[in-house]
N, C-alpha and C positions, 0 to 999 in steps of 0.2 A: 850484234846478233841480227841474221838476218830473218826483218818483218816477214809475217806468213800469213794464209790464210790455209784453212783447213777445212776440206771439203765432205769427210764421212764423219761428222760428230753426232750421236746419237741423242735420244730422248725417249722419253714416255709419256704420253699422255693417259689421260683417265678413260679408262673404259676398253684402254688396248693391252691391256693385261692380260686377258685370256688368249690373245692370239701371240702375244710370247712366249707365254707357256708351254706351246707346240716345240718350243726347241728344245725344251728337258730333255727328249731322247738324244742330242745332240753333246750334250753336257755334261761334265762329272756330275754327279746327285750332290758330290758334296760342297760342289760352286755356284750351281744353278740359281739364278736368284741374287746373286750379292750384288750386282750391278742395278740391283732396280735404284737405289736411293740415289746414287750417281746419277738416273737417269731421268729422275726426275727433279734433279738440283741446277737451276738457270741461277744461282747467285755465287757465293764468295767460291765454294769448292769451285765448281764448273773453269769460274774467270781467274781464278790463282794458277789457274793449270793450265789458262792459256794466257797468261802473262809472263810465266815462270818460261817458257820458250817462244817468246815473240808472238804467238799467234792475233794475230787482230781482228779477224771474223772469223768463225765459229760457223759453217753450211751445216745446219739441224736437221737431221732427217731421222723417223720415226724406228724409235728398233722394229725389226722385220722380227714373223712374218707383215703382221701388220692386216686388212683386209684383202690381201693376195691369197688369204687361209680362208677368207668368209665364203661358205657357199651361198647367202641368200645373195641376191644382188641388191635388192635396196636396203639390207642391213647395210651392205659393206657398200654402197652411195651415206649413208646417213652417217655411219660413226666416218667414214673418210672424210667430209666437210667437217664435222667435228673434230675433228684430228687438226684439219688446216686452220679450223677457227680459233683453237686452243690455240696453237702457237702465235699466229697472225700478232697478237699484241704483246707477246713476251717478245719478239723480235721488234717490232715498232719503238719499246719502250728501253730498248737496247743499246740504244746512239749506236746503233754500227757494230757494236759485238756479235750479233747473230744475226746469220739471214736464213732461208729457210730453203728444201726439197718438198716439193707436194706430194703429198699421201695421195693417189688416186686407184679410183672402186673400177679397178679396170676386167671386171663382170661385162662389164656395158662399156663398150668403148667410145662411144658418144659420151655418156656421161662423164668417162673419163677426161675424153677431152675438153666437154663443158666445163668442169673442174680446173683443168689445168690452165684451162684463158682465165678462170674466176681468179684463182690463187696468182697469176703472175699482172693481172692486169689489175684489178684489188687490193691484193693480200698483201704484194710485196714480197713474192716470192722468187728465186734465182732459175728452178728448173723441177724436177718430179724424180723421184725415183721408188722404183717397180722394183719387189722382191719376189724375183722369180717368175714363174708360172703361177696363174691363175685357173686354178681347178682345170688341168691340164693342157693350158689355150697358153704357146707364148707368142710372146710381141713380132714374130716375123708373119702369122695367121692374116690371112688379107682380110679379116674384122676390125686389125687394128688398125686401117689405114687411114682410118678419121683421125685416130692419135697422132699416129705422127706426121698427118698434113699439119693439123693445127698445132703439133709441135714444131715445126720446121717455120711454118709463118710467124712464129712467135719468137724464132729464135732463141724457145728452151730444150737445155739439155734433159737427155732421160738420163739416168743412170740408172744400174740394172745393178741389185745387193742379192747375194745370196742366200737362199731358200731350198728347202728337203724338192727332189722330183716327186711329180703325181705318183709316183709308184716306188716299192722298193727293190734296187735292182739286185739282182743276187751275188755279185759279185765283190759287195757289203757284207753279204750273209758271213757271222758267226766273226765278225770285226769293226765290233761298233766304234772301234778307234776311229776307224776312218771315216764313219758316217755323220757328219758336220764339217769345222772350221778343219781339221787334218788336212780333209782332200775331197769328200766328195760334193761340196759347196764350191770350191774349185772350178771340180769339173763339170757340176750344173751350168753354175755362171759362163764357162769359156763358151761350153756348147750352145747354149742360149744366143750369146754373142755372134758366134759362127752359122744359125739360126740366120741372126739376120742378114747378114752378108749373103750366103749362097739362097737364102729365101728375096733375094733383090732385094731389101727394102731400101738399100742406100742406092740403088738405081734408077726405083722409083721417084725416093725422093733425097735427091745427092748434096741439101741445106741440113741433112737433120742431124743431130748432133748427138754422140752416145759418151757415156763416162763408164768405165770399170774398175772398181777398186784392185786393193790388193796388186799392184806394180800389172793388172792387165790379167789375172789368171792365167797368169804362165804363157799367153797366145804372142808376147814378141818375141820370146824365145822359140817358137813355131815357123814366122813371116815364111822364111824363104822353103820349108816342106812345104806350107801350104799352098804357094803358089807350084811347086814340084809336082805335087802329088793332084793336083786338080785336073790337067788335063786328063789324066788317067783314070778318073775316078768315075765311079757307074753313075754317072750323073745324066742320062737319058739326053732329052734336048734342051737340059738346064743350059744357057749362057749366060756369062755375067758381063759388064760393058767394060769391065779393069780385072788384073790381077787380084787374087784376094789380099794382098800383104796392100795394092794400093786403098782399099776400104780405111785401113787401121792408119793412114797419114794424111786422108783427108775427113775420115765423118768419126771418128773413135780418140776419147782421150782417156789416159790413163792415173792413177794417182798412187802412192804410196801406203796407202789404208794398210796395216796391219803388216806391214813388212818393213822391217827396219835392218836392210843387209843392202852393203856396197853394189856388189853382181849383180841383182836383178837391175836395181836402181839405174845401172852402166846401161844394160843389154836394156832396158824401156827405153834410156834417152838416145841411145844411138841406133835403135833398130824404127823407132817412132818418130824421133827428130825432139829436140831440147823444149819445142814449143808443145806436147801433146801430153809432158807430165806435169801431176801437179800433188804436190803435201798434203798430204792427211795424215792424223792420226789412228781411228777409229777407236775413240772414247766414245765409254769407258773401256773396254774390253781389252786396250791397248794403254799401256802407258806414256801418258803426253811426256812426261822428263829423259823417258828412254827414246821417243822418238825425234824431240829435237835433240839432244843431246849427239842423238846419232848423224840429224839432216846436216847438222854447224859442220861435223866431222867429214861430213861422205866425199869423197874423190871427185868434187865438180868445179870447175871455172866458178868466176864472181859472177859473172853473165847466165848461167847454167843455175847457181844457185837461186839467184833473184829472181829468173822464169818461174821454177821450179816450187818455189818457196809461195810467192806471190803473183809476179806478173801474169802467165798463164793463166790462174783462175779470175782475177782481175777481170782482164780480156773478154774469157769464157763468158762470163755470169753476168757482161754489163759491168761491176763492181764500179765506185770512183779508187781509181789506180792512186790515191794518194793515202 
């Protein structure tokens, strides 16, 4: 079997219950809810589930929205350290089973980044990840340009988890199917993503490093429109220093979260290159025995697998590659 590490594994801490609750609209009424116990179990359940398919660490990151929902800005500074300091020692006390994403109050993006040097240079933490928009502000906003210097000097990854837009677009209206994990979480996430790219930030700053679950929200099956369709596009005196498709093969990696099918799997590793994907599950919400069950099986070289599986986040996160 091959060793894994698993980079969207979720949790709950105390006191961020109300801001998951926002995703009931999201949710069947009659599901919603069942994952809390799971998400707040760091022992036998959690670790049989990542034993039962190789996984050997466990990347913890906070179910969303998390304080990306909080309008005060020093509530959502104060439970976010709370957040990081609850885990801080159930990872320390882990031998290597879990490491962690920082929760950051990115309200205040200073503070955010104070956060994120605290939690990586402290805490023991691998990188942050940001659910969505912030009370309609996203991460391409030249507010955040303190985050991601001091993300980039730090050499931590952000990753970007899906979260409702500031508003609701009508094109949802009267098909609440599609208003969540279906699709339009999706297509928050991609465009957030594409956000930063045509908002320069990886121009700005060309060390900083992005993650997106879910096999990349569909955007490697895009590359080649995107760069197609850009000269064309009413983009005034926007220029960018690369193609858009080359953003996504040198500052963008992607992982398997909650997608367990051959095809996307193929079209991430050969439109992104073998070194840019990486395993996850996205427990609970995802079944860990369906998704190794599925990675043993998927259509890849030994070399592809072992990136894929392990080496890559390895890499990514600092990890010891043993």
């Amino acid at each position: 079997m091959q060793k894994k590490i698993a980079l969207e594994e979720h949790f709950m801490a105390p006191g961020m219950e109300e801001y998951f609750a926002l995703t009931a609209i999201n949710i069947s009424p009659t599901l919603f809810g069942k994952a809390l116990e799971s998400l707040r179990d760091f022992g036998e359940r959690r670790l049989s589930a990542m034993d039962a398919i190789g996984v050997q660490t466990a990347i913890l990151s906070l179910s969303g929205p998390g304080v990306q929902a909080e309008p005060v800005t020093a509530t959502a500074i104060r439970k976010a350290k709370e957040c990081n300091d609850f885990l801080a020692p159930i990872m320390a006390d882990s031998g290597g089973r879990f490491g962690g994403l920082a929760h950051l109050p990115t309200q205040d993006p200073k503070a955010a980044a104070d956060e994120l040097e605290r939690c990586i240079k402290e805490l023991g933490y691998v990188g942050a990840m940001v659910n969505g928009q912030t009370n309609g502000a996203y991460l391409d906003d030249d507010r955040f340009s303190v985050l991601w210097e001091r993300a980039e000097a730090l050499e931590a990854p952000i990753y970007i988890h899906p979260y409702n837009p500031p508003d609701f677009p009508y094109m949802y209206h009267n098909h609440p199917e599609l208003y969540g994990p279906v699709w339009s979480w999706t297509v928050e996430t991609g465009n957030h993503a594409l956000r930063l790219i045509f908002g320069r930030v990886f121009d700005r700053f060309p060390k900083a490093k992005l993650i997106l679950g879910h096999m990349g929200e569909t955007l490697p099956y895009q590359l080649w429109r995107l760069d197609s369709r850009w000269p064309i596009s009413n983009r005034g005196e926007l220029r960018l220093d690369l193609p858009p498709s080359a953003y996504f093969k040198r500052n963008i990696w992607v992982t398997t979260a909650g997608v367990c099918s051959n095809e996307p799997l193929r079209c991430a590793i050969d439109a992104l290159g073998a070194d840019r994907v990486m395993f996850s599950v996205d427990y609970p919400f995802e079944r860990a025995d369906e998704a190794g069950t599925w990675f043993e099986a998927a259509p890849l070289t030994d070399v592809e697998r072992a990136l894929v599986g392990h080496d890559n986040a390895a890499k990514l996160l600092g990890l010891d590659p043993s």
